[in-house]
C-alpha positions as CSV (number, residue, x, y, z in Angstrom):
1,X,186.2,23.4,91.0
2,X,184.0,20.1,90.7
3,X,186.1,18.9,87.7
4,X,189.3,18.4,90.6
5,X,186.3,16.4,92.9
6,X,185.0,14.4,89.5
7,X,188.8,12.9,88.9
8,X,190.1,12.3,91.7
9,X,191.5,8.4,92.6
10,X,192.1,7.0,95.6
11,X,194.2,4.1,96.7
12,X,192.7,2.5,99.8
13,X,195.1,-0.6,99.8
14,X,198.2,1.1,99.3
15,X,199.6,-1.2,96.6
16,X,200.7,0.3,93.9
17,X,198.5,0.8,90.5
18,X,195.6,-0.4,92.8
19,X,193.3,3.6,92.5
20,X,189.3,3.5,92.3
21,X,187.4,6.9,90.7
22,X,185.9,8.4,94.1
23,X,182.7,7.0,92.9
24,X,184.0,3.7,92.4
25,X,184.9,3.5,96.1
26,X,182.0,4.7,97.3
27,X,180.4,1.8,95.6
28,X,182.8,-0.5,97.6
29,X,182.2,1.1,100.8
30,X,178.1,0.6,100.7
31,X,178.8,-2.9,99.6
32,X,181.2,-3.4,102.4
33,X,178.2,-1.5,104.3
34,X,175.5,-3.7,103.6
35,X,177.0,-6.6,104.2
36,X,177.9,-5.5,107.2
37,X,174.5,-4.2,108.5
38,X,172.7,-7.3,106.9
39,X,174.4,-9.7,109.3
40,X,173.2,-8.0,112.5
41,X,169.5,-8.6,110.9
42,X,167.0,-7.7,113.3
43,X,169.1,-5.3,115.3
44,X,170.2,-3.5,112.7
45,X,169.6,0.2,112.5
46,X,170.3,3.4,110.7
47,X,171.9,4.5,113.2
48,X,174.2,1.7,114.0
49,X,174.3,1.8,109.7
50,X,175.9,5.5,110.5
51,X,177.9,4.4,112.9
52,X,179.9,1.8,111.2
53,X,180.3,4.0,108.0
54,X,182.7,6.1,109.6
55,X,184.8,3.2,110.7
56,X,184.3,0.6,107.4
57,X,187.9,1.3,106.9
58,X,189.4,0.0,110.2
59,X,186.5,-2.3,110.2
60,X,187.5,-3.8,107.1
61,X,191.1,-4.1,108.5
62,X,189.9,-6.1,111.9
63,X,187.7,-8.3,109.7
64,X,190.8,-9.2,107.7
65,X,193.0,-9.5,110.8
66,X,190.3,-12.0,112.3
67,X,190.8,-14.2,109.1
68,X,194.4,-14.1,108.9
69,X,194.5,-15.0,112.7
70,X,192.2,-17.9,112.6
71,X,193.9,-19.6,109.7
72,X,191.0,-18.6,107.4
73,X,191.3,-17.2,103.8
74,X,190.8,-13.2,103.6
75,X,190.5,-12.4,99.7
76,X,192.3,-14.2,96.6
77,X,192.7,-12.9,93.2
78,X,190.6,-15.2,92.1
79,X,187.9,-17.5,93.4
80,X,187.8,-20.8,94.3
81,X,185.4,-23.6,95.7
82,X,187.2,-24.9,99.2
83,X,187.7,-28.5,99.7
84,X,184.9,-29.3,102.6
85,X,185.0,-33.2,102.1
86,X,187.2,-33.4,105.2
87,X,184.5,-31.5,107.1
88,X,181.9,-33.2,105.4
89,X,183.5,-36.5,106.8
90,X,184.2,-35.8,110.1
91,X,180.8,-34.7,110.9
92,X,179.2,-37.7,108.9
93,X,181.9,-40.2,111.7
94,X,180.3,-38.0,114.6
95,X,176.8,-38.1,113.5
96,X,177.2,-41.8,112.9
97,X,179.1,-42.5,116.5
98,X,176.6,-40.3,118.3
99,X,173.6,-42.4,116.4
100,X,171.5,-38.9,115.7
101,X,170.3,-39.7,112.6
102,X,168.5,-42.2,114.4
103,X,165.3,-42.3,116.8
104,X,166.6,-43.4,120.1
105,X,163.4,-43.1,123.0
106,X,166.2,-43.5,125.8
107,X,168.3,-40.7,124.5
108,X,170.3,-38.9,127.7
109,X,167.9,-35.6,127.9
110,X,165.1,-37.0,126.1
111,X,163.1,-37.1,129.4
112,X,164.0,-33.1,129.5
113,X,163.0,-32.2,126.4
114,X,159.2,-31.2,125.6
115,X,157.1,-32.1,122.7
116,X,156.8,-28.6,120.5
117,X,153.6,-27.3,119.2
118,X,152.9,-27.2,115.6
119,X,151.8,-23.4,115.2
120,X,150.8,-23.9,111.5
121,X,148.0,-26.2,112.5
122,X,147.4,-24.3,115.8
123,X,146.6,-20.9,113.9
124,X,144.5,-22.6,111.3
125,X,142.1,-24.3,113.8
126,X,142.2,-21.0,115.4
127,X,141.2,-19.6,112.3
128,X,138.6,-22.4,111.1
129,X,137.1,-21.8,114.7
130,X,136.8,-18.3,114.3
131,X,134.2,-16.1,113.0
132,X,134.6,-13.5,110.1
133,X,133.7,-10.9,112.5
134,X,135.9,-11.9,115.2
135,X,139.1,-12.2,113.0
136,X,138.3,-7.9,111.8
137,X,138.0,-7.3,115.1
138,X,141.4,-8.3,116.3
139,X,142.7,-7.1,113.0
């Protein structure tokens, strides 16, 4: 009985000569899994993890769908480094025309904007302020 389970293939793409081993695919699917529940960071859960397991298929199939509709490579046969220079350029002209790689102290919003507080130095005043006894207590 297991040796039927132990050989089977399946073909998720539907081309043809394109079968994984069972385990093989299962391998794909918790790739496809993680990098899937990585990106929601935080807010990912095991239960949102089970959610999504049962639907990495059609998932998978959206995901590609996304791609094709914005104009943005799914998955070649082989890999290749994208050309970004053009990219690279045109926000290097925009930086350039909008002068933020310079200080400017009449900015538009700069009056709106507030100074931030360096936390690294706030906590280790806090700290050098502090008693050994105080910091166990709060711990």
């Amino acid at each position: 009985r297991n040796i039927m389970r132990d050989i089977m293939l399946v073909n998720t793409t539907g081309q043809i000569g394109h079968f994984l081993p069972i385990d093989l695919n299962i391998e794909h699917i918790i790739g496809f899994l993680k990098i899937l529940f990585l990106s929601k960071g935080m807010y990912g859960s095991w239960e949102r993890l089970g959610d999504i397991s049962a639907a990495i298929n059609h998932i998978q199939k959206v995901k590609k769908q996304v791609g094709l509709s914005l104009g943005a490579k799914y998955h070649g046969r082989t890999h290749t480094t994208p050309d970004t220079s053009a990219s690279v350029w045109k926000v290097f002209h925009k930086v350039q025309e909008l002068g933020l790689h310079t200080f400017t102290p009449d900015r538009d919003g700069n009056d709106s904007c507030k100074a931030t507080v360096d936390i690294l130095l706030t906590g280790e005043k806090k700290l050098k302020s502090s008693t050994l006894g105080t910091i166990n207590k709060k711990i």
